[in-house]
C-alpha positions in Angstrom: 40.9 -59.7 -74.2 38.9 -57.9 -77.1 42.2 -55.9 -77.8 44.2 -59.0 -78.1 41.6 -60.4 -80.8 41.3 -57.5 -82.7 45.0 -57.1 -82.7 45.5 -60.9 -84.2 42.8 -60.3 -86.2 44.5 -57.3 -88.1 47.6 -59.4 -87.9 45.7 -62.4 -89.5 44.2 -60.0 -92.4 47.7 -58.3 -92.9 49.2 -61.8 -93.7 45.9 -62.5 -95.9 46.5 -59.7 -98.2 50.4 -61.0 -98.5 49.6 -64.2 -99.2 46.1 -64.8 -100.2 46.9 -68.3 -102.4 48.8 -70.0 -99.4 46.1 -69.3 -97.3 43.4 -70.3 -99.6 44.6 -74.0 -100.0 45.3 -74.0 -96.0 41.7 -73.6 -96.1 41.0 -76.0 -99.0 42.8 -78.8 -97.1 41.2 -77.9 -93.6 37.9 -78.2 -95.1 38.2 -81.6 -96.8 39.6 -82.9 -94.1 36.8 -82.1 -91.6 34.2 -83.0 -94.8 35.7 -86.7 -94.7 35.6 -86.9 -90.5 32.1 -85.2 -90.9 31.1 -88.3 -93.0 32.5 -90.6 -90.3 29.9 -89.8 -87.2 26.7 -91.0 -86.5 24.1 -91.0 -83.4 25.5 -93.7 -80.8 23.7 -97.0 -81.8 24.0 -96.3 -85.7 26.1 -96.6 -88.1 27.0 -94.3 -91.3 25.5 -95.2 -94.5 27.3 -97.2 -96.2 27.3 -95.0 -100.0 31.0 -95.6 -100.9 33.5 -92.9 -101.4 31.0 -91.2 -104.1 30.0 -89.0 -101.3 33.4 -88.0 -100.1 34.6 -87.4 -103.5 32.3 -84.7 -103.9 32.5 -83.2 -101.0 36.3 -83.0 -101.6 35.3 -81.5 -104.8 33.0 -78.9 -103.0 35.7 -77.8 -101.3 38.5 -77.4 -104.5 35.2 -75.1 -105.7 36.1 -72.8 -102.8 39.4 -71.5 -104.4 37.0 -69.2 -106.4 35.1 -67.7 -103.2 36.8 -64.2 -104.3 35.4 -64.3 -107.6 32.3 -66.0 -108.0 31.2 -66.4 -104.4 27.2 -66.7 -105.1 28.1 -69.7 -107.7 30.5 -71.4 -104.9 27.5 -71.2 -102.3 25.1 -72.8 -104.7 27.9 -75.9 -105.5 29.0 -76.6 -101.9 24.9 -76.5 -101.1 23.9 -78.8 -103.8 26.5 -81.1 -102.6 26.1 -80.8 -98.7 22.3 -81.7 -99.4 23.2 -84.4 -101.2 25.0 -86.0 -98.5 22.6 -85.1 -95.8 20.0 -87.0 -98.0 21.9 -90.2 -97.7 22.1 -90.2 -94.7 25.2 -88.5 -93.4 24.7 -87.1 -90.1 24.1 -83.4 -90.1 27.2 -81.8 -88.4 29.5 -78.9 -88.2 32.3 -80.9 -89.3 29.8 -81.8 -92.6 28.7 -78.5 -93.1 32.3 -76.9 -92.8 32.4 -76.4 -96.8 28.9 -74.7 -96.7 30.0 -72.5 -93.7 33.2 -71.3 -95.1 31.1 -70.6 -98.3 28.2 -68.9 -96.5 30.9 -66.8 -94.6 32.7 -65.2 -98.0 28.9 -64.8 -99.0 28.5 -62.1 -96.4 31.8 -60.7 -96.9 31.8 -60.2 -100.3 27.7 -59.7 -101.6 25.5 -56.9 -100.5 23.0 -58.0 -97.9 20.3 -58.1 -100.3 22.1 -61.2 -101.9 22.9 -63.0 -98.9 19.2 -62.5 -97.1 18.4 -64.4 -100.2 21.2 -67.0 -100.5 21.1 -67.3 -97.3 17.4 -68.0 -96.6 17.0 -70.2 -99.5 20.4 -72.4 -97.7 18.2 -72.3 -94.4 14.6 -73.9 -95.5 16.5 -76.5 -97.9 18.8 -78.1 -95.6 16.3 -77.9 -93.0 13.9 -79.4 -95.2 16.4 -82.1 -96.4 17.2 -82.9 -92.5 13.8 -83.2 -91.9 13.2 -85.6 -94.9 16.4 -87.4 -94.0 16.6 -90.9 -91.5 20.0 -89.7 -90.1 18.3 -88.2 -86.8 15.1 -89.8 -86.6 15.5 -90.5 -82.7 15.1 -86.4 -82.2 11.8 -84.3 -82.5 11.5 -82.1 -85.8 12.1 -79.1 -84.0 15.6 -80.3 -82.9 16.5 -81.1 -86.6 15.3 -78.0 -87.9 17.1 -75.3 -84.9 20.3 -77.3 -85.7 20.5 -76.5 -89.4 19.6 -72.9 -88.5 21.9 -72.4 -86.1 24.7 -73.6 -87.5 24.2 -71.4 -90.9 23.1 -68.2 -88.8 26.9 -68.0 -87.3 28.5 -67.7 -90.4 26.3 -65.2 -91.8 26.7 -62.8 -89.0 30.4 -63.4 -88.7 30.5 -62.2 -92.3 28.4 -59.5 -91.6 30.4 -58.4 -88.5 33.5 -58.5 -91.0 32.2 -56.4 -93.7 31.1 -53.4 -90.9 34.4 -53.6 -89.6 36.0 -53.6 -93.2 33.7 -50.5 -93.5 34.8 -49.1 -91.0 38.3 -49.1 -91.3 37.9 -47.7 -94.5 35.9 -45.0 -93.7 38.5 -44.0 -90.7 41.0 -44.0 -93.8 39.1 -41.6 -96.2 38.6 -39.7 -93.2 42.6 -39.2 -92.4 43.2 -39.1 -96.3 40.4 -36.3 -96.3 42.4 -34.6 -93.3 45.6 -35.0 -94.9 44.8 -33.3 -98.2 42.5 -30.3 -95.9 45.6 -29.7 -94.1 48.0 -29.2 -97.3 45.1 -27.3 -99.2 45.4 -24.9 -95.7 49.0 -25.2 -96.2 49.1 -24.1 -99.6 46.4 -21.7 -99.0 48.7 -19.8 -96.1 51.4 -19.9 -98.3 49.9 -18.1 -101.2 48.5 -15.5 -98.7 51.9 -14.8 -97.1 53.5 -14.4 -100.6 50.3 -11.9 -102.2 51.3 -10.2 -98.8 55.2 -10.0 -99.3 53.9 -9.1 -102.6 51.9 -6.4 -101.9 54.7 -5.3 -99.2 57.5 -5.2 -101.8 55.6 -3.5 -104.3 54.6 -0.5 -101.8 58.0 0.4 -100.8 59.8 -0.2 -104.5 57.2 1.7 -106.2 57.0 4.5 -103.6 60.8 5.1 -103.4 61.3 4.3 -107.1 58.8 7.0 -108.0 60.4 9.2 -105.2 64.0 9.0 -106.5 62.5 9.4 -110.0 61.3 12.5 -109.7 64.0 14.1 -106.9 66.7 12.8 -109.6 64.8 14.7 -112.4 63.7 18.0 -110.2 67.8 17.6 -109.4 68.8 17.6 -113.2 66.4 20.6 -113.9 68.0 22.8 -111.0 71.5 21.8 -111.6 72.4 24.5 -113.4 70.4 27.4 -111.6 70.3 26.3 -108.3 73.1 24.2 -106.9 72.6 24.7 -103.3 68.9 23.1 -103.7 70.4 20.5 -106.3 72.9 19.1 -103.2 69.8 19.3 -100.7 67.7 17.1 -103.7 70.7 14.9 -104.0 71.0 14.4 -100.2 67.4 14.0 -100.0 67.8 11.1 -102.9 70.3 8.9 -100.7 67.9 9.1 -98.2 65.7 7.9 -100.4 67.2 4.9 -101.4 68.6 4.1 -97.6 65.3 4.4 -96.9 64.3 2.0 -99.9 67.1 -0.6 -98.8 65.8 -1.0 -95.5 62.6 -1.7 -95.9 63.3 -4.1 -98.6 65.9 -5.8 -95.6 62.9 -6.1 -93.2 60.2 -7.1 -96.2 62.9 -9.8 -97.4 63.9 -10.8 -93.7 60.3 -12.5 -93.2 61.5 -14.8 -95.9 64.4 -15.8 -93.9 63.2 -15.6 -90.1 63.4 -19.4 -89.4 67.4 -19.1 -89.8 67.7 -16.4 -87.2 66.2 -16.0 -83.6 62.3 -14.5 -83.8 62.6 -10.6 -84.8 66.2 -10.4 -85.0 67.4 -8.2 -88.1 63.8 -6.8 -88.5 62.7 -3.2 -88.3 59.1 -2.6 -86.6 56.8 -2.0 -89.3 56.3 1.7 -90.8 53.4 3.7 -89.2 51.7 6.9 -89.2 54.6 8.2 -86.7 57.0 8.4 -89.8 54.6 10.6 -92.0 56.5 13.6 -91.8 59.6 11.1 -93.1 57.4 10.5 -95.8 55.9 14.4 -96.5 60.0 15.4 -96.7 60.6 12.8 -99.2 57.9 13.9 -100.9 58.9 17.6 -101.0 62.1 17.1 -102.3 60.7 15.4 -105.0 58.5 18.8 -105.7 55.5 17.5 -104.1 54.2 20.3 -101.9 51.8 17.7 -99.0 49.8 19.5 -96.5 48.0 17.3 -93.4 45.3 17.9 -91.5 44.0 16.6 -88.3 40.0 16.4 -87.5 38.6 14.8 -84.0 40.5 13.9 -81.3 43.6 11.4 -82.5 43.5 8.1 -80.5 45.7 5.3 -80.5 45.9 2.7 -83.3 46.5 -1.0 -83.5 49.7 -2.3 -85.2 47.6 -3.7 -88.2 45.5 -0.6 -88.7 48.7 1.9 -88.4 50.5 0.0 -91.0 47.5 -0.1 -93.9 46.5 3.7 -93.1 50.7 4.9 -93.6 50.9 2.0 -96.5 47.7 3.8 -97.8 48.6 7.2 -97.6 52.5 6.3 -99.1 50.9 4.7 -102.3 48.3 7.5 -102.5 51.1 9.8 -102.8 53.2 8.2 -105.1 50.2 8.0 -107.2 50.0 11.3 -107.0 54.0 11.9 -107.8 53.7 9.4 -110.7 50.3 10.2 -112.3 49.3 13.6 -111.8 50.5 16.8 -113.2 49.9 18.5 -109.9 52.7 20.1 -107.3 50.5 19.5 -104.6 48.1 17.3 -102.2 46.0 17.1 -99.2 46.0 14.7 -96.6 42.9 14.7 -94.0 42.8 12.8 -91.4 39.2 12.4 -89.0 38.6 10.6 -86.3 35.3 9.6 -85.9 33.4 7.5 -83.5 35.1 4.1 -84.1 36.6 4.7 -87.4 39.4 6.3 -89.5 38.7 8.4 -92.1 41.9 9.6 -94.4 41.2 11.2 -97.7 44.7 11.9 -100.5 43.6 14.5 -102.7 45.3 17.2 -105.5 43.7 19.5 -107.7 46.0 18.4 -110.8 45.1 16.8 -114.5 44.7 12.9 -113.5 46.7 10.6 -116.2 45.7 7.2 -117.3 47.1 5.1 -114.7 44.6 6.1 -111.8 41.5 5.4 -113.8 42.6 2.2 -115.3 42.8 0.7 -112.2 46.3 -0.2 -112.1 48.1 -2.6 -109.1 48.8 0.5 -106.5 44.6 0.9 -106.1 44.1 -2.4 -106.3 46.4 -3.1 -103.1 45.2 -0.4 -101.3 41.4 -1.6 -101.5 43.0 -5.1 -100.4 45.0 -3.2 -97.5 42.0 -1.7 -96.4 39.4 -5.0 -97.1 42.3 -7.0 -94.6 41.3 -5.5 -91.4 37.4 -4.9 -92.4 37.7 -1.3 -94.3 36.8 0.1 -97.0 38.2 2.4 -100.0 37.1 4.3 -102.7 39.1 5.8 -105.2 38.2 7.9 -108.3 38.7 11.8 -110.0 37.3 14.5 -108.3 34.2 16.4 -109.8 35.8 19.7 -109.6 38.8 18.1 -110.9 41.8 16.2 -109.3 41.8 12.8 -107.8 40.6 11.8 -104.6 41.8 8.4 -102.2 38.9 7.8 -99.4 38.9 4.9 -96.9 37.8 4.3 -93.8 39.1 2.1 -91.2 38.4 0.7 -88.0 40.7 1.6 -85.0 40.5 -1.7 -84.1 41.0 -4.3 -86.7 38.3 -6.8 -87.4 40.5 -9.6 -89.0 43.4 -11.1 -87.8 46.7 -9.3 -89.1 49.2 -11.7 -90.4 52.2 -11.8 -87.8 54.9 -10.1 -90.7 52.5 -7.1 -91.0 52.4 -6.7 -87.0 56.2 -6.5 -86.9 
């Protein structure tokens, strides 16, 4: 049953907020006409005063005043009072259908003022037209407490009816800021992945195009420089360089695929993710490019996650090409420890270091992201006795979530 009511209720309030005018003079018109019957009763063996139509006029007047409850509601309430007290102090019988106008007008009171106002309104309404009841010969055949509970019944049901209203008119817009506030949370997360997954693809596409980039550089110049004096190496430098750039092409296929994986089924098209298992891939790329890289192995190697084996060869790959692009040296070191719970690789090479490295360009500044993703850490800087030196550690067991791209 409370469902039904509530549910004609938001109807009813729909319908106001289309057509608040028609609805207004509906109300107008209701009102006068239960002011005029209102002036018509009396107690059984009396009659109503007999004042004219003065009494009615006004009253139909009180009313028109009503058209402005939106507006000026706390001047409406003081009209329609002034006017119902009037009639009760001629002798009109107190009754709802009398004090219809000063209902309807105590009702927007509530709606529309803060409680503050209508305590005050609202009390001051109470103790006048009980007073004026009390003074009044209308209901002389009834005790004064009987004239006064009338009067304060009858103005107390408006007031909480209004009150009731405005709660509820809270309320529902409280549920709306809430889902508004929900809405805009969820396309701030939105937005927020979306930036994320494209620093990522960022920081994907510049690994593999500055590594091989750098790579084919330099096995296209060694290549130029031995063209003349050595062609058998020259043709072994120039196969190495197609590989290169094979190699280049299809890790920018599976980089660019995750931009493209809702048209085809999950995974289809896309390479698993480079690991440490394709170092010595990476060691003969860098060879041919006249990069002599030697590896060693400390502790007892144990298995890595996804996540962590794609930062540590990512890490190592942009050490190196740092180290092919900056650095006047012909060789590098790659150490690898396994220790307790942690990963410890360290790129190093005895060469001159040039600008690039200490200006903190975007390779380093990925790396330390690489390694910050899964809860590492990474320090890079020259070497005291000379050189440059790569050092991070990482956990063998990520500590944030990977993105699902970096897992494939």
């Amino acid at each position: 049953m409370s469902k039904s009511l509530e549910r004609y209720a938001d109807r009813f309030e729909q319908y106001a907020e289309r057509f608040p005018r028609i609805l207004d003079v509906i109300m107008v018109v209701s009102l006068i006409g239960c002011a005029v019957l209102g002036t018509q009763l009396s107690l059984p063996g009396s009659r109503p005063p007999d004042s004219g139509k003065p009494t009615e006029i006004l009253l139909g007047l009180s009313c028109l005043v009503l058209l402005k409850y939106r507006t000026h509601p706390r001047t409406v309430l003081v009209v329609v009072a002034l006017v119902t007290l009037a009639a009760v102090t001629r002798g009109y019988l107190l009754t709802p259908l009398l004090l219809a106008p000063l209902l309807a007008a105590l009702y927007w009171l509530a709606v529309l003022c803060e409680p503050k106002t209508v305590r005050v309104f609202g009390t001051a309404g109470v103790v006048a037209l009980s007073t004026a009841n009390v003074i009044a010969d209308s209901m002389d055949g009834l005790t004064v407490l009987l004239q006064v509970i009338g009067p304060v019944f009858w103005l107390a049901l408006p007031l909480a009816a209004g009150r009731m209203t405005q709660l509820r008119r809270a309320y529902l817009e409280s549920v709306q800021a809430r889902a508004e506030h929900a809405e805009r949370t969820r396309e701030e997360e939105a937005r927020l992945r979306v930036t994320e997954e494209r620093v990522r693809i960022a920081r994907e596409l510049h690994d593999v195009v500055a590594h091989h980039l750098a790579l084919a550089n330099a096995q296209a110049g060694t290549a130029a420089h031995l063209a003349r004096r050595d062609p058998e190496q020259t043709q072994k430098i120039l196969d190495d360089l197609t590989g290169t750039t094979s190699s280049a092409l299809r890790e920018l296929k599976a980089t660019l695929g995750l931009l493209r994986e809702d048209d085809h089924p999950r995974g289809e098209g896309l390479e698993p993710a480079p690991g440490l298992a394709r170092l010595p891939e990476l060691i003969s790329a860098c060879a041919s490019a006249g990069l002599d890289v030697t590896v060693t192995t400390e502790g007892v190697p144990r298995p890595l996650s996804p996540g962590v084996d794609l930062t540590a060869y990512r890490i190592v790959q942009e050490a190196l090409t740092n180290v092919s692009k900056h650095a006047a040296a012909h060789s590098a070191h790659v150490r690898f420890t396994y220790a307790d719970s942690r990963l410890l690789i360290t790129v190093s090479n005895d060469g001159p270091v040039g600008p690039a490295p200490r200006s903190g360009g975007f390779g380093l500044m990925g790396m330390r992201e690489r390694a910050h993703s899964i809860g590492g850490e990474l320090c890079a800087g020259p070497r005291p006795e000379g050189g440059f030196e790569v050092t991070t550690a990482l956990p063998l067991q990520p500590s944030a979530a990977v993105p699902e791209g970096d897992r494939r």
